[in-house]
N, C-alpha and C positions, 0 to 999 in steps of 0.2 A: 634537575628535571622536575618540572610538576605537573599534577595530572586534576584532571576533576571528572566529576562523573555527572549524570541524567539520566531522567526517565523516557520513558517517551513511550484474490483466487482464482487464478484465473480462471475461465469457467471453460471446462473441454468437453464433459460429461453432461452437465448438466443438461435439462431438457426445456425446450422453451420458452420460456414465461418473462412478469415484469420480475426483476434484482435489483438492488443496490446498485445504483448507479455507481461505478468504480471509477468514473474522474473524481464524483466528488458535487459536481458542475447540481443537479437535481437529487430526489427523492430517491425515482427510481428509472431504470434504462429497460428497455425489452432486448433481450435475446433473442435468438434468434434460433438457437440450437448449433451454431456454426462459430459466430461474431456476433458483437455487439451493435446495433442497429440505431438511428436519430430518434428513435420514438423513446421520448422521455413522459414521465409524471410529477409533478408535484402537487401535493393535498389532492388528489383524486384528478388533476385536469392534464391528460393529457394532449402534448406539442409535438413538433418534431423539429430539432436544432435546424439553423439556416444555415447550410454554408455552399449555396448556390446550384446545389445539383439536384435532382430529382430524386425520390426514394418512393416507395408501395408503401401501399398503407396498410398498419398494422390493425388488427381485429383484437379490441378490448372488449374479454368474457363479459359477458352481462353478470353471471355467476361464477363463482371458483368454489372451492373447500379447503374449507378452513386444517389446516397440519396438524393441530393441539386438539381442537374437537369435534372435525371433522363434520361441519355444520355446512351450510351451502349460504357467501358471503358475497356480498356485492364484489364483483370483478376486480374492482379498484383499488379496494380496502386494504389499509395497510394494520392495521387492528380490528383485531374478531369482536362484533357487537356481543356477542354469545359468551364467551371466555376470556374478554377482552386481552388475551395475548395478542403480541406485536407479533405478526407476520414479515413484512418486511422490513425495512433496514439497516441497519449496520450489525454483523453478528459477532459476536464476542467469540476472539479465539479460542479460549481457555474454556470457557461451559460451552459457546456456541448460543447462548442465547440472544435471541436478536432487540435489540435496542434503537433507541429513536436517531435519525441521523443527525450529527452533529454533538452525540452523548461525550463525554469524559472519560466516563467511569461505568461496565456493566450492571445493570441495577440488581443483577443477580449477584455475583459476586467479586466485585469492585474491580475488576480490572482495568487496568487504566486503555482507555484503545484509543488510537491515532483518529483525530477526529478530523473532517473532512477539510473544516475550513483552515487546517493546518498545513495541510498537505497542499488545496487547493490552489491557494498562493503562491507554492513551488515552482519557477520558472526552469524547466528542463536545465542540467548542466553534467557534463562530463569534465572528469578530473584526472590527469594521470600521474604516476608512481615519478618521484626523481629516478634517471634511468641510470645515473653514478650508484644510489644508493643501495636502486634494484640490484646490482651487481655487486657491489663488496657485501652489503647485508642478504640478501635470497637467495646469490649465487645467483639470477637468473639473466639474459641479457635481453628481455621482454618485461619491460615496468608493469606494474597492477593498472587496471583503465576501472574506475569507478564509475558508472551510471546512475544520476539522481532524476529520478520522473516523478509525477503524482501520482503514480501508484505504484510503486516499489524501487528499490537500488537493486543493481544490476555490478559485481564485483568478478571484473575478469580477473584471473592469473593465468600466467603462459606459464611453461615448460623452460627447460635451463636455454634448449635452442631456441624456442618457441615453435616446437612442432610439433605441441598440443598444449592445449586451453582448457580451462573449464572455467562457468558462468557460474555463481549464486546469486541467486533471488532471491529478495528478502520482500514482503509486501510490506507498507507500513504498518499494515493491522498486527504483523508480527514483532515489531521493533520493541522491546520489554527498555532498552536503555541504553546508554553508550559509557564509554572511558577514552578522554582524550590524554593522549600521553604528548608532553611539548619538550622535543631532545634539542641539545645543543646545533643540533644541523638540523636534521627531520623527525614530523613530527608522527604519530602514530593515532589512527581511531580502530575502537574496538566495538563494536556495535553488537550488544545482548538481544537475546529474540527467544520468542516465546515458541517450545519444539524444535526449535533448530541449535546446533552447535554456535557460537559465538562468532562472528566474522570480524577479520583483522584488514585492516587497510595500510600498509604501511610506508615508509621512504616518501613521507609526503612534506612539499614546500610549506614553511611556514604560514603562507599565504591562503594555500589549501586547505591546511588542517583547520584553522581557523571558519574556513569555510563552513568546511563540513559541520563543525562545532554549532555554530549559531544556525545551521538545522535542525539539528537534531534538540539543540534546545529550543525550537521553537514550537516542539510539539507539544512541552511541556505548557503552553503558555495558553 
């Protein structure tokens, strides 16, 4: 057996405004307070994505206030002229400090975060559990269904009959690393995160785990 390792919000609450765009795709996306809406920004100019249907037009503050020091900042602004703290972008799990999109590493203190153009490049894929394996190793006659998106993994398990489920969400901002374990039949990934328990994938094809592999190491890259 050998194994090797790596490194590597929704918003429900939230109230209004422009965020970190969570494809990935711009800057930043407006909310809406509900869902996430086409009015995008980058460096101060904002668009609204095409994809042929019609949307309202969103009203960018003239002014906003600034979070850090509470200054009154152009609308736009993703750094306070005043205290030049980052206001938007990417925010770092672990301090929460917010960082330029597309950072590496917190510039507070160094966390490594899933940078967009990592993710970006992700072409949706779902993956499922060998269902032999699901069964002599979990006992269960429901395989694991793994969901890979650009913005988070989605890790089903069923139940022994399968009649009951439960989903983990992992976003990439929380993915701290992984451990691929490669067994004589199936292989296993163990994906580390940052706040949450550890998430195990396992009875997965050769073909699979490999998969998953040169994802998760390509955050690293």
């Amino acid at each position: 057996m050998s194994e090797s390792t790596g490194s590597g919000q929704t918003q429900s609450t939230q109230s209004a405004g422009w965020l970190s765009d969570p494809t990935g795709r711009h800057e930043s996306r407006y909310w809406d307070g509900m869902a996430w809406t086409r009015h995008v920004a980058d460096n101060g100019v904002v668009s609204v994505e095409d994809d042929g249907t019609t949307i309202e037009p969103v009203e960018v503050p003239e002014f906003k206030e600034c979070p850090e020091c509470f200054s009154q900042i152009d609308g736009r602004a993703s750094v306070c002229p005043n205290c030049n703290e980052r206001i938007m972008g990417s925010r770092c799990p672990a301090c929460l400090a917010m960082n330029s999109e597309g950072a590496r590493l917190c510039r507070w203190c160094g966390t490594k975060l899933a940078t967009a153009s990592a993710t970006r490049k992700l072409s949706a894929f779902t993956i499922k559990a060998d269902a032999i394996g699901a069964l002599l190793i979990n006992h269960s006659f429901h395989p694991q269904v793994a969901a890979f998106t650009q913005d988070k993994i989605v890790i089903t398990t069923y139940g022994f009959f399968g009649l009951t489920s439960s989903d983990e969400e992992i976003p990439w901002e929380k993915v701290a690393g992984f451990k691929h374990h490669s067994g004589l039949i199936w292989d296993q990934v163990q994906i580390e995160t940052r706040g949450q328990s550890s998430a195990v994938i396992s009875c997965l094809s050769r073909q699979d785990g490999e998969r998953i592999k040169q994802v998760m190491q390509g955050l690293e890259q």
